[in-house]
Structures are given as C-alpha cells and as structure tokens.
ZAMARGU-4260 file (C-alpha; in steps of 0.2 Angstrom, whole numbers, plus 5000, padded with zeros to 4 digits):
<rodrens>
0) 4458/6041/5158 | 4446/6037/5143 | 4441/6024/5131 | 4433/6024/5113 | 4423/6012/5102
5) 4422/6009/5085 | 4411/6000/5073 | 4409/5993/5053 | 4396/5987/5049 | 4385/5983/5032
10) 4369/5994/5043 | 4370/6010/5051 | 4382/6010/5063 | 4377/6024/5071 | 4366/6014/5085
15) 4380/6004/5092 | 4394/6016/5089 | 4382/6029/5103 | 4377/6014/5113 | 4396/6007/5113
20) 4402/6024/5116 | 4390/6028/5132 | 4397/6012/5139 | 4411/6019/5142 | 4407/6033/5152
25) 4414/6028/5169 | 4431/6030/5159 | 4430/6049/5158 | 4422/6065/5163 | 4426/6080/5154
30) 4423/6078/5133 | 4413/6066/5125 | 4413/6061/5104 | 4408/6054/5089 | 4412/6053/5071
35) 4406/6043/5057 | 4410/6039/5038 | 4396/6043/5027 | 4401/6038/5008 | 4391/6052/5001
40) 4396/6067/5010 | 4412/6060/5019 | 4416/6060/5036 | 4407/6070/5051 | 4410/6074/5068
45) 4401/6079/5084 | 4412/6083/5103 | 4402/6089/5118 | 4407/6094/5134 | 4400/6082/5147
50) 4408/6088/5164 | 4390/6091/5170 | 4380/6081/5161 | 4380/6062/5155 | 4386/6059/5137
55) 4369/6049/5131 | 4362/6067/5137 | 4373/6078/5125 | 4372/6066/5109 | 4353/6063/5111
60) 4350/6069/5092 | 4364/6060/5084 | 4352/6050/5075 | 4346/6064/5068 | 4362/6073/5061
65) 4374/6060/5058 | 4376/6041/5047 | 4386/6030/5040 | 4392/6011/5039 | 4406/6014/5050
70) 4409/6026/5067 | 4420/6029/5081 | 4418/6037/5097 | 4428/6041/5113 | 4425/6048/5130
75) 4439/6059/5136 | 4445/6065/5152 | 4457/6077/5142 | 4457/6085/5125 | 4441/6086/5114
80) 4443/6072/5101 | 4440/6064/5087 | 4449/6075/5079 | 4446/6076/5057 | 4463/6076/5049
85) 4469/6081/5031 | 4485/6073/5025 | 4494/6066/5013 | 4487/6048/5019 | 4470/6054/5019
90) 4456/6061/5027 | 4450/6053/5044 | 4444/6054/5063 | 4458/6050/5075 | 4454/6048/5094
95) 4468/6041/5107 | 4470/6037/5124 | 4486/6039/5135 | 4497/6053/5140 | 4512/6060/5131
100) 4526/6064/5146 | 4538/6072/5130 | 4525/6082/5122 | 4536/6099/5123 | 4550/6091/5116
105) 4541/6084/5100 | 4531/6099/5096 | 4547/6109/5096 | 4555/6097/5084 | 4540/6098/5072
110) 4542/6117/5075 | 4561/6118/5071 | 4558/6117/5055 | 4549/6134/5053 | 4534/6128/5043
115) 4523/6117/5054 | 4511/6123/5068 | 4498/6116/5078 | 4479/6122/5084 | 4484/6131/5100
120) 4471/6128/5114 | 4469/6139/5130 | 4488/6144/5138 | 4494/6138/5120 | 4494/6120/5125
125) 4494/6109/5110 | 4479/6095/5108 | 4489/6078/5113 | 4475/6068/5099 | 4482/6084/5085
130) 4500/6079/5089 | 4498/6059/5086 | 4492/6064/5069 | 4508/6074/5065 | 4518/6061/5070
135) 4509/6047/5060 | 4509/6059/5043 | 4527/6058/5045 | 4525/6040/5037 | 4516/6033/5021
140) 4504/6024/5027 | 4494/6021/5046 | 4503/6006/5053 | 4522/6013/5050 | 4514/6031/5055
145) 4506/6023/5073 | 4520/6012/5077 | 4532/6028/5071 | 4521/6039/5084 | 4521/6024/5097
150) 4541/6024/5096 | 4543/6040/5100 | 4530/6045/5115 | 4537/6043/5131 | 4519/6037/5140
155) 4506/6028/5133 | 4495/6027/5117 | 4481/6018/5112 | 4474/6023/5094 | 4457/6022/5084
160) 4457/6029/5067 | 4441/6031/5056 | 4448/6032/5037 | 4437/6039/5025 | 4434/6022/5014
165) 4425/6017/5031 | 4438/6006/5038 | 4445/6008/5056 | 4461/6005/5060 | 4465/6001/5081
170) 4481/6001/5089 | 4485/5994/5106 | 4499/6004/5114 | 4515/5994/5114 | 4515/5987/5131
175) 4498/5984/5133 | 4495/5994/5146 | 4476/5996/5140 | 4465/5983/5133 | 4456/5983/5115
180) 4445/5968/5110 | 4437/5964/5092 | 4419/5960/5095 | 4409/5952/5076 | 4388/5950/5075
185) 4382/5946/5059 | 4381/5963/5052 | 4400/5969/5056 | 4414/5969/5068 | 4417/5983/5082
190) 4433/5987/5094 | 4433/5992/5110 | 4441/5998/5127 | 4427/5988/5138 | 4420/5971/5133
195) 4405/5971/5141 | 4400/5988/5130 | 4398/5977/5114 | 4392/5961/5120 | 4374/5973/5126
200) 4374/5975/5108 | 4375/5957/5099 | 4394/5954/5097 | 4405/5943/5102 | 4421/5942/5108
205) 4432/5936/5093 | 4451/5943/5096 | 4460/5954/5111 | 4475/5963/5102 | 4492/5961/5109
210) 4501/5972/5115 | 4508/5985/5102 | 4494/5976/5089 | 4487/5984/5075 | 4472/5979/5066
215) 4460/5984/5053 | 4442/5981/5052 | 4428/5982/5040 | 4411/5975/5039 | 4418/5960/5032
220) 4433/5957/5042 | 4448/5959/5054 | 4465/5961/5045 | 4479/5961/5057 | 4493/5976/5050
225) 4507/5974/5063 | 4507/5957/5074 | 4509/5961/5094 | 4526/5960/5102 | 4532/5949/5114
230) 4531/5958/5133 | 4515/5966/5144 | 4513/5978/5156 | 4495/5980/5157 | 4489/5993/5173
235) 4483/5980/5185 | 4473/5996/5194 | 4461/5992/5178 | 4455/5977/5190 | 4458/5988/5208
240) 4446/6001/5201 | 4444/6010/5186 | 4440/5994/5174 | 4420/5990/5175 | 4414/5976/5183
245) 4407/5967/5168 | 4421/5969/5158 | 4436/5955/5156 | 4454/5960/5152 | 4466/5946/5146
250) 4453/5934/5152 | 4450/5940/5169 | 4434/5945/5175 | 4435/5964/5185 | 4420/5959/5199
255) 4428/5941/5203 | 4442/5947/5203 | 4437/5960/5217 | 4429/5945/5226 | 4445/5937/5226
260) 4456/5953/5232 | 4444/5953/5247 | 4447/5937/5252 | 4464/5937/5253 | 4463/5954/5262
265) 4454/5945/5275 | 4463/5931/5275 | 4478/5943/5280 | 4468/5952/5292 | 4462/5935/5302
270) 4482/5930/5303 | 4484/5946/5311 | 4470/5947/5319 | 4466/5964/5314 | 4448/5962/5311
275) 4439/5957/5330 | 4424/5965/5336 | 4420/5971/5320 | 4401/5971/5318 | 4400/5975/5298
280) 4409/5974/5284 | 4403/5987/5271 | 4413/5995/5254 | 4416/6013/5249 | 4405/6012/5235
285) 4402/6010/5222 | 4420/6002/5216 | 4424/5995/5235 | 4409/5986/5237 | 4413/5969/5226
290) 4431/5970/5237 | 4419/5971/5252 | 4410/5957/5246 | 4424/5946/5245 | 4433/5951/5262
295) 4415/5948/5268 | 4415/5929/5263 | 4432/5929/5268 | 4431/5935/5285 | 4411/5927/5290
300) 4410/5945/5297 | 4391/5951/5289 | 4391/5962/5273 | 4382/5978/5277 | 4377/5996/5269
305) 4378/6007/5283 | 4377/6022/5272 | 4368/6024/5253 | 4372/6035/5239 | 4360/6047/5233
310) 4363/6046/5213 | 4347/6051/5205 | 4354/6069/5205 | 4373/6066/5204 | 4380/6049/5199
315) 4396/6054/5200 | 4404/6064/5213 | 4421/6068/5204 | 4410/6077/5190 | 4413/6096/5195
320) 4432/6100/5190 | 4431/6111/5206 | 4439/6100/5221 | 4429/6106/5235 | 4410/6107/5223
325) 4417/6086/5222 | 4420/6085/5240 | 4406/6094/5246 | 4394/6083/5233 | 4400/6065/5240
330) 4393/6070/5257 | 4380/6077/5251 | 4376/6059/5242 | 4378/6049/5259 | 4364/6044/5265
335) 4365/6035/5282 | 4355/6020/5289 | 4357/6023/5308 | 4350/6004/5312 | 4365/5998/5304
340) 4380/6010/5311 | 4373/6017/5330 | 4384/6008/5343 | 4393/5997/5329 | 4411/5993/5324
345) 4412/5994/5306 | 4426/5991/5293 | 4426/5997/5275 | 4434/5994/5260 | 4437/6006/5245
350) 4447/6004/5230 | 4461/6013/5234 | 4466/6029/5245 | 4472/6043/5235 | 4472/6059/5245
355) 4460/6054/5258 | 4449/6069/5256 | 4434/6063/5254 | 4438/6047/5266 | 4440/6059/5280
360) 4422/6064/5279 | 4414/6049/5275 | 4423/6044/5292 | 4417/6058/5302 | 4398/6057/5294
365) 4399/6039/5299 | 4402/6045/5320 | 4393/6058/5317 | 4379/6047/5316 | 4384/6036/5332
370) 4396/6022/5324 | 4407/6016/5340 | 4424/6014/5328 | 4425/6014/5308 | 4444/6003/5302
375) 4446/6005/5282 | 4457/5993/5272 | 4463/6000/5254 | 4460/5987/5241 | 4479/5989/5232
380) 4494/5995/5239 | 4498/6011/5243 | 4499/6022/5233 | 4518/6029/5234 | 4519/6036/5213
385) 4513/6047/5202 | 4507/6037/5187 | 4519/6039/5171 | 4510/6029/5159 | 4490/6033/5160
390) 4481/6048/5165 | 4468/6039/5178 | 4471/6052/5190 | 4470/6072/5191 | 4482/6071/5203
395) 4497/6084/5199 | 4510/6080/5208 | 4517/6064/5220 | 4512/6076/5238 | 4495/6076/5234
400) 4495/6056/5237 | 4492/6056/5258 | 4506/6042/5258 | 4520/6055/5251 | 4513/6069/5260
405) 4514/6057/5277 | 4533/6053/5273 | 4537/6066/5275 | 4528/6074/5288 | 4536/6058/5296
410) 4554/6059/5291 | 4557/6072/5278 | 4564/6071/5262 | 4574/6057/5269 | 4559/6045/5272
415) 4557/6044/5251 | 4574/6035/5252 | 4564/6020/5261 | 4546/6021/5252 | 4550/6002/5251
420) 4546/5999/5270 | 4534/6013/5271 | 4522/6003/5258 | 4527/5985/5270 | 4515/5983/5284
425) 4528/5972/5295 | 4543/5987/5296 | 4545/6000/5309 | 4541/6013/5296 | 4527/6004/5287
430) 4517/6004/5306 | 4522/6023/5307 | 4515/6028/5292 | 4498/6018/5295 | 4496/6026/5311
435) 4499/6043/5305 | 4487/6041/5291 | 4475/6036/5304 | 4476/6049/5315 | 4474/6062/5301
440) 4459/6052/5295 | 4451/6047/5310 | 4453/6028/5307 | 4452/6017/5321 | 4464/6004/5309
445) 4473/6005/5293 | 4478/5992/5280 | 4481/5992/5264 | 4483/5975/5250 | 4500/5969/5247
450) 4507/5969/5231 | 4508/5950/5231 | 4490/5949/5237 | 4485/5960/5224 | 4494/5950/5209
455) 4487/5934/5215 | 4468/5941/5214 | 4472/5946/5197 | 4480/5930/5193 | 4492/5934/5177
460) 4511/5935/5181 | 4518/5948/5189 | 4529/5950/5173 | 4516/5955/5162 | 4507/5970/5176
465) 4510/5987/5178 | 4514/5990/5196 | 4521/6005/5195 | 4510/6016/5205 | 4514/6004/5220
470) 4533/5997/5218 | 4540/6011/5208 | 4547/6000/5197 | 4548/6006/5178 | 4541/5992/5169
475) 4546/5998/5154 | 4564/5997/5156 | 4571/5979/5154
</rodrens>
C-alpha cells in the first residue's frame, strides 16, 4: 500500500513532516521518504530502505541535513519516492500512492515518439511515481496535468506534489478509493493519508477532499484547484484491516467500526448457533483483536489472549520480503499462555484470510499446546479477487488467495463460474468450500463476514464502497 504527509507551515516543517510521515508506517514496508523546500538552496531529498528496519530508525539525522517551511514524505511498499522533477512546470517532489494496471501501455506511447525515456530500475521496469510525472508535464499546469494523469491510469492514484515556491499540491484519486484530510494548527496546514498522524501534532481536522479533489496548501491556506466529482468508491478493507485504529475515514472511526463488525458476526453466529461451547474468544492480533472485541460483547463468550506476540525484536512479521523468513518469524512471536488454551475451545477472529499460511500454524501452535478445538471467523468476506485498484497485497495472482485455490481443488475451472455461492454460507457450495478450507487448516469451524454485515459495520451506502475484492463487481464501471 502506502501513504504520505505533507506540511506548510510559517516554522520548520521538518518535525511534523518526520513525525506525520512515521505515523504512517503500518501502511508500508519496503521504502521510506522525505523531501522538503528550503528557499535558499531549493528543494532536497532523502529515501531509505526500511524492509528491516523502522523508518524513524533510518531518518534519525534528518534534523541535521535537511530544512524548510514546507515538506512531504511517504512510505512505500513499491518504488523509492519522492521523486525531484525538472520540467517545464517546475522543479518539485512528487510521491503517489496507487497502482498503475496500464503502465506498459503508456510508457510505449511516450516512447513512440523516439525522444523520451525513463530511469530504468532492475529487469527495466519503469518507477510508477517517474511515469505520473510524465504524464502531468504533458499539461501547463498541476491540476490539468494530475487530473490528465488520473484520466488515463487504469488503477488508482493518489498524489502529493512539493513545488518549489513551497506549496503542496494534493490529489485524492478519482473515486476516492483512499482518503486524504487537511489538518490546520496555528503555524500551518498539513495533508494527510491517516488522521490520527496529524492530530499527535497539534492540527485539526479542517477538510477531507472528495473524491477526485485537488487542493493547494500553504502556510496561510487551503485553495481548492479542481472540486471533487460526484461518486465514491472508497476500499472498505481500509476499516477491515489495513486503516489504523485511530484513524477516521469519511467520518467513521476504524476501531468502533471493528467493534461493530464483531457484533454482528456474533449476532450471526448465535442464530446459527455456531459458537456453543466455546470457552474464549480471542483475535489474531494485532488487526483482529478490536473485531474480537466486538464479537466478544456480542456473543457474552469471555474475551481472552490465549497467545502474545513477541514484538520488542520484530514488530511486524511481514517485514522480510522472503515468504518463508515471514512465516517462520510470526511463530517465532507467538508466545502462549497455557492457563488460557490447555483443555479449552477457543474461537478467533482475524482480519481477513488471505492465503492461510500463517493461520495454519498459529492453529497447530495453539494444539500443540493442548487447546481442545480452535473455530476461526474472517472478519470480511472472502476473499474471491485479486485487487485491481490498490496494491494492499503482495499477492501475485488470484490462486494464491486459499478461496480460489479451494474452488478449484473442489470443482475445477468450472467452480469460478459460481464464486457467487462459494462466498454464501447458506449454498451447497458455500458449506463445501468452508469445510475444505477447514480441513486444510485444521479448523474445527469456519465463517467468514457477509458482505451485508460488513457494509452495515462500516455504516456508508453500499454505493459509495469498494467491494471488489469480495463481490467482484467493477465499481468503476457505471
């Protein structure tokens, strides 16, 4: 995924833009960046790698080496930005978030011509940030230039420029898919992915753009450049699991949000009575436990922590790029409490269920140290596409999600035909898929959110959400 920060201001901005950037560090694993405007000697840039070690870790002497009354930075789980730009509209800092599905296609239009090129990185892939830029110095100024570039990506792109009269322009992609608020204190204004990363540093909440918005802000103000249009599709997994729990998107708070989702997961459950006999209710943490939370007050079954993670060493278990250094460093983390699982019937909640790795061997830890049976519950639906809009997983094709791959170990390439029931709990094939998924993972039960469940927790209509990972349905197309 990702997710940038920005600030103007009449001080330093170099503080809150390092502070505001390090709050978004759940967003991102592999490059980490900042660049600021300092009128006397222009603009500067600093990018790190940070697969192994935290950004604040890597940009400890930023203080040191860079200034300026107006900054940007962004974590990225792709290509080392901010990028500096020469061009005919100027020199500045450009970082975005997104994907680009048609990348090949528009690097060969700008190369038909025979005099552009691009940066080549490793295997000659072209940096996604670089070829944004292209596309806005096709136009006379930013905001025709970023809707221009908008317009013709096929994906998703969210933009934050730094120009060097140390004003920053921000773009909201044009559904909205991903958030971007305007916070002002007294010494400036500041945008951001996550809310909660500037309200830690004295600002308030003064605007959310619209989808497909553009705005301008300096120390003195916020100028809109292009209103927002008129539809929505922001990613609802933002609330399932990626978003942090602080942080509020359109007005809705991520944690109570989780509360929520929990209790009409357990509100299901009781109708169905799929939850007796449980002793415990506990969450794959750390994103599944505010879900467990709610289907805990939900169910009146206790909340528990039948296992801990280690995190002094390895905060996040996804860290290493290598998949089998990640799986083997999650169990590595879990440490178990034996009181709480020898001889009991446990349920657990986790965010979502991906490929079911790492689920697997939480499972078996968990008998391994004596639990009598262990039912999981995904807190969204599953999981039957690959995501066209966002980059949130590594995921590199539809198989690797262990609903697809169960399809069709089920029913071949005829089951994708019916992914509908597969996803419904109350079909032939929906049971069927659950019970396989069980067998391969050990699970004594399986359930997962409903769709409709998972839109009331939220609580925005279902026309202005991204559900695509779950129904399949382009929500881009009218």
């Amino acid at each position: 995924m990702g997710g940038f920060f920005g600030a103007a201001e009449r001080q330093d901005a170099i503080f809150d833009t390092f502070f505001g950037t390090d709050y978004h560090s759940h967003l991102g694993t592999r490059r980490g960046g900042m660049a600021s405007c300092n009128k006397e000697i222009g603009l500067q840039r600093d990018i790190h790698n940070i697969e192994n070690s935290p950004f604040r870790t890597k940009f400890e002497r930023i203080f040191e080496e860079m200034s300026g009354n107006s900054a940007i930075g962004c974590i990225s789980d792709s290509d080392p930005q901010p990028l500096l730009i020469r061009s005919a509209l100027g020199n500045y800092a450009i970082c975005t978030i997104g994907i680009i599905q048609n990348a090949d296609d528009l690097i060969e239009r700008f190369l038909s011509d025979g005099k552009s090129f691009f940066n080549a990185m490793t295997g000659g892939a072209v940096n996604a940030t670089e070829l944004i830029a292209a596309l806005i110095n096709t136009k006379q100024n930013f905001a025709d230039g970023i809707r221009f570039a908008q317009n013709e990506i096929e994906g998703t792109a969210s933009i934050l420029i730094l120009c060097d009269d140390g004003s920053i322009i921000a773009a909201r992609d044009l559904l909205g898919r991903l958030p971007i608020l305007v916070g002002k204190k007294e010494e400036g204004y500041c945008v951001s992915f996550e809310s909660f990363a500037y309200q830690k540093l004295g600002f308030e909440t003064v605007h959310e753009l619209g989808p497909g918005e553009i705005v301008r802000i300096t120390a003195d103000s916020c100028e809109t450049l292009i209103a927002p249009g008129d539809r929505m599709q922001i990613c609802a997994f933002l609330w399932s699991y990626y978003g942090y729990p602080n942080s509020n998107y359109e007005g809705v708070n991520v944690e109570t949000m989780r509360y929520r989702n929990g209790e009409i997961m357990a509100k299901n459950d009781a109708e169905l009575r799929n939850n007796v006999g449980v002793d415990y209710v506990g969450g794959v943490p750390d994103s599944g436990t505010p879900h467990a939370i709610g289907y805990a007050q939900g169910s009146g079954i206790p909340f528990a922590r039948p296992f801990i993670k280690y995190t002094p060493t390895w905060a996040r278990s996804f860290m290493p790029v290598n998949q089998t250094q990640r799986d083997q460093i999650a169990k590595m983390k879990q440490i178990p409490i034996h009181e709480l699982i020898e001889g009991k019937s446990l349920l657990f909640v986790d965010d979502s269920i991906v490929r079911g790795t790492q689920l697997r061997e939480t499972v078996e830890f968990l008998y391994e140290n004596g639990a009598k049976s262990v039912h999981m519950r995904s807190a969204c639906p599953p999981l039957m596409y690959g995501c066209k809009y966002l980059n949130f997983s590594r995921a590199k094709s539809e198989l690797e999600l262990i609903t697809r791959r169960t399809v069709i170990d089920l029913e071949g390439e005829e089951g994708l035909a019916h992914l509908d029931e597969y996803s419904d709990a109350s079909t032939e094939r929906g049971k069927a898929m659950r019970k396989a998924i069980c067998d391969k993972l050990h699970f004594s039960s399986l359930e997962f959110q409903t769709l409709e469940g998972i839109i009331e927790a939220i609580g925005i209509e279902p026309c202005k959400l991204c559900t695509y990972c779950w129904s399949g349905k382009d929500s881009s197309i009218e």
